[in-house]
C-alpha positions in Angstrom: 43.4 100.3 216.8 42.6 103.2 215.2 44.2 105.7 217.5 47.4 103.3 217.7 47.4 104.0 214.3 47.0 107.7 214.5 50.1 107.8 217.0 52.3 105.6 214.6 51.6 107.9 211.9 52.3 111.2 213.8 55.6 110.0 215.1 56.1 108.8 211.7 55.7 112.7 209.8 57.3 114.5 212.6 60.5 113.7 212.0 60.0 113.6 208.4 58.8 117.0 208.5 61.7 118.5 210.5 64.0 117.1 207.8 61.8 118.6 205.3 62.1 121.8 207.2 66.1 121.6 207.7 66.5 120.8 203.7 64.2 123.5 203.0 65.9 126.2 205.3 69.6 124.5 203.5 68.1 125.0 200.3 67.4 129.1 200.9 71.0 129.0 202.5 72.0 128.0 198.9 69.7 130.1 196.4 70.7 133.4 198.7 74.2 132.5 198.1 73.8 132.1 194.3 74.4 128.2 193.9 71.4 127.5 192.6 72.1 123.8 191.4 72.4 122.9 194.8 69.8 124.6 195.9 67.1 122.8 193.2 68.4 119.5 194.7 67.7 120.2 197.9 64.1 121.3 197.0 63.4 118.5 194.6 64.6 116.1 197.6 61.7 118.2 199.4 59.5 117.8 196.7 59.9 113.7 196.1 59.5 113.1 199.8 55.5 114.5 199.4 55.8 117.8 200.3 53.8 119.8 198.7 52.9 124.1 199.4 52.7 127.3 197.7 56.3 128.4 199.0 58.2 124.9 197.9 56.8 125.4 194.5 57.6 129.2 194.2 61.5 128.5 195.4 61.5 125.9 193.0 60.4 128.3 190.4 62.7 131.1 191.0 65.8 128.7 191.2 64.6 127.2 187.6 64.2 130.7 186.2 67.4 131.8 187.8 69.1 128.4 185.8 67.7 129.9 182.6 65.0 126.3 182.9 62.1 128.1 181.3 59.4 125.4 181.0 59.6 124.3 184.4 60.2 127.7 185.7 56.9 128.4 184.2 55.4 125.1 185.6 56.3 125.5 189.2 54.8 129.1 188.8 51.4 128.0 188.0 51.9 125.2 190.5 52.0 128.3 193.4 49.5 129.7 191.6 46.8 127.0 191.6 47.7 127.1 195.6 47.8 131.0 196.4 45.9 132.5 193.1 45.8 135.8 194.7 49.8 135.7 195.8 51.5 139.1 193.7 54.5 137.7 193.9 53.8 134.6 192.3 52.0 136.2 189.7 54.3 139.4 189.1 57.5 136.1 188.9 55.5 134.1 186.5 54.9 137.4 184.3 58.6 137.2 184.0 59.3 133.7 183.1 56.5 134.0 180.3 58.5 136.3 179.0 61.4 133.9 178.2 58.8 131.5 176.1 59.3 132.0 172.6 55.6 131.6 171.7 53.4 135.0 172.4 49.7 133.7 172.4 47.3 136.4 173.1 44.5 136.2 174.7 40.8 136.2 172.8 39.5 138.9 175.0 35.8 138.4 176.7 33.2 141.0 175.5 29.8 141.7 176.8 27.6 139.8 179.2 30.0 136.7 179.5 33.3 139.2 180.5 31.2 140.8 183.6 29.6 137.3 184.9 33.4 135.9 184.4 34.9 138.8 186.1 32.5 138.5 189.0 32.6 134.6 189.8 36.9 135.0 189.8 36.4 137.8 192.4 35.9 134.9 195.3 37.0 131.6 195.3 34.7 128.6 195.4 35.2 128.3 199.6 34.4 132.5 199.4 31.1 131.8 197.1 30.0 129.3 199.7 30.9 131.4 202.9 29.1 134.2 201.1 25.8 131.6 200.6 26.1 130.7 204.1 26.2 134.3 205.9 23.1 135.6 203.2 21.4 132.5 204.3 21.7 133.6 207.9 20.9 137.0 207.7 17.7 136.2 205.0 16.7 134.0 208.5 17.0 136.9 210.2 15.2 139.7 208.6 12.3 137.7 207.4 11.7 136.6 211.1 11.8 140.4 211.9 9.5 140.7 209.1 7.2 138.1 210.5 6.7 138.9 213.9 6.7 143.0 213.2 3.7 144.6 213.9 4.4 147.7 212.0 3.3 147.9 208.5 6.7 150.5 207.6 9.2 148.4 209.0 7.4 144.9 207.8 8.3 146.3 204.2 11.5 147.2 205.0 12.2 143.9 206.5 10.8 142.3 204.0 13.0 144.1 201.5 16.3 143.6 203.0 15.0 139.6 203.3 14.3 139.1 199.8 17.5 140.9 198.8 20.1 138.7 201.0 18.0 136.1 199.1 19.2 136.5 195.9 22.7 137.5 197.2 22.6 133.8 198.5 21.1 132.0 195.5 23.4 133.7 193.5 26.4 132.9 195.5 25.7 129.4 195.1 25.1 129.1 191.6 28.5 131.4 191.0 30.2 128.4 193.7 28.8 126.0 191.4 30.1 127.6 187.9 33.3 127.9 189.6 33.8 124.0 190.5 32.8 123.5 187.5 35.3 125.2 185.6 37.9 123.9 188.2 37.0 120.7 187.1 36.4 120.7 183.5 40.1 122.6 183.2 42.9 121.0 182.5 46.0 122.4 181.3 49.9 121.8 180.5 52.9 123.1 180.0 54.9 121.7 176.8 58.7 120.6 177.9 60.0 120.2 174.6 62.0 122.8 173.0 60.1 122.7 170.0 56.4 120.4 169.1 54.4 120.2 166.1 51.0 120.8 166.6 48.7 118.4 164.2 45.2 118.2 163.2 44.5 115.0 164.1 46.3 112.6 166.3 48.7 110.6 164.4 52.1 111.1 162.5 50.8 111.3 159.3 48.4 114.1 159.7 49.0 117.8 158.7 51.7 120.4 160.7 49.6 122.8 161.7 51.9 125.1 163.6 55.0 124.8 166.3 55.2 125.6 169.8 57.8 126.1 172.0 58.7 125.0 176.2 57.3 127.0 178.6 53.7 127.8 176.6 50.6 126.6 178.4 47.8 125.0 176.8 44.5 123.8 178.2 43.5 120.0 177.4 40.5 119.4 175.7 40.4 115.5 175.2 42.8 112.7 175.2 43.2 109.4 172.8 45.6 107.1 173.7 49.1 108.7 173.6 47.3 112.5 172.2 46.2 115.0 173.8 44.0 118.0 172.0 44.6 121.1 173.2 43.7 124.5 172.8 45.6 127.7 173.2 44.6 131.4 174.9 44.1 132.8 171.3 41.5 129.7 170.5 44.0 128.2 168.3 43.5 124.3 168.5 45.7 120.7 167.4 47.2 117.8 168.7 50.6 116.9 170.1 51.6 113.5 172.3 51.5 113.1 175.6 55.6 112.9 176.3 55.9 116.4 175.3 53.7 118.0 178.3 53.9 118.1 182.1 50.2 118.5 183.5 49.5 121.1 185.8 
């Protein structure tokens, strides 16, 4: 039953995917020839048939930012990003569509102890921290069986040495996976669609205008209640605004 089921499904997506495939190549046809409305029909036809990847979301972004559409521009960007973070042209195109957002947040810049741990868990992803973990593990296996069953006092120490070392490099790999997910996971951010949003200090009508924002900014999201949202910009600035006026990343 099972592999009946794995058949129908396969001759299901194929031809779903070469459609996807001959929209997508239309699509490109379009943006290269400059009409880009048609083109951001074809990909959104792309996009609400399940098709997700790193190249569907970067077209999508450079036909919005060539439509002047700065929010989801901006949107679309991150969406490439969250898929190919190390991509330079994602993040040299998304550079350019922040600079059409009205709002310029700057960043609260990392000092000391924090900024070099941070630095160092972003240099790998979480599936690099792990490979990393794995191979130290192997070798650690390695060297202290050399160390083990060597009979030589001057090569025991250095065995033991380069043992103990990949040790660490493994136990720290592992706990610099683990901060990683974690932050993966406890992040959450948006970006406001609205033209314009009044930020509040507490979550209802009545409360206090703290200060606007503008489409196209992105915000993390630090809690939710009922139709709010609490967020919390780059420069630590925090407030409420409703739900309607974000798209979540």
């Amino acid at each position: 039953m099972k592999i009946l089921l794995f058949y129908f499904l396969m001759f299901c997506c194929i031809p779903l995917m070469a459609q996807n495939e001959a929209i997508f190549e239309e699509a490109n046809a379009d943006y290269n020839a400059g009409n880009y409305q048609e083109a951001l029909e074809n990909y959104q036809q792309i996009l609400s048939n399940g098709e997700t990847s790193a190249a569907l979301y970067f077209n999508l972004a450079n036909t919005h930012y060539k439509l002047n559409n700065i929010a989801p521009s901006v949107y679309y960007y991150e969406k490439a990003l969250q898929l190919k973070p190390k991509d330079k042209d994602i993040k040299n195109n998304l550079e350019f569509a922040r600079n059409m957002v009205i709002d310029d947040i700057a960043d609260v810049p990392e000092t000391g102890l924090s900024k070099m741990i941070n630095n160092t868990i972003s240099k790998l992803s979480f599936d690099g921290w792990a490979w990393m973990a794995i191979v130290s593990s192997v070798i650690f296996a390695i060297f202290f069986l050399l160390y083990y069953f060597s009979a030589g006092a001057k090569f025991k120490r250095i065995f033991f040495g380069v043992s103990i070392f990949f040790l660490i490099v493994s136990l720290g790999s592992v706990g610099f996976a683990y901060q990683q997910q974690v932050s993966i996971q406890n992040s959450k951010y948006a970006i406001i669609f609205s033209e314009e949003v009044p930020v509040r200090s507490e979550p209802n009508l009545r409360s206090d205008e703290l200060f606007l924002l503008h489409e196209g900014t992105k915000l993390k999201v630090l809690e939710t209640f009922q139709d709010w949202i609490k967020l919390e910009l780059s420069n630590g600035a925090q407030g409420w605004i409703t739900k309607n006026e974000v798209r979540f990343l």
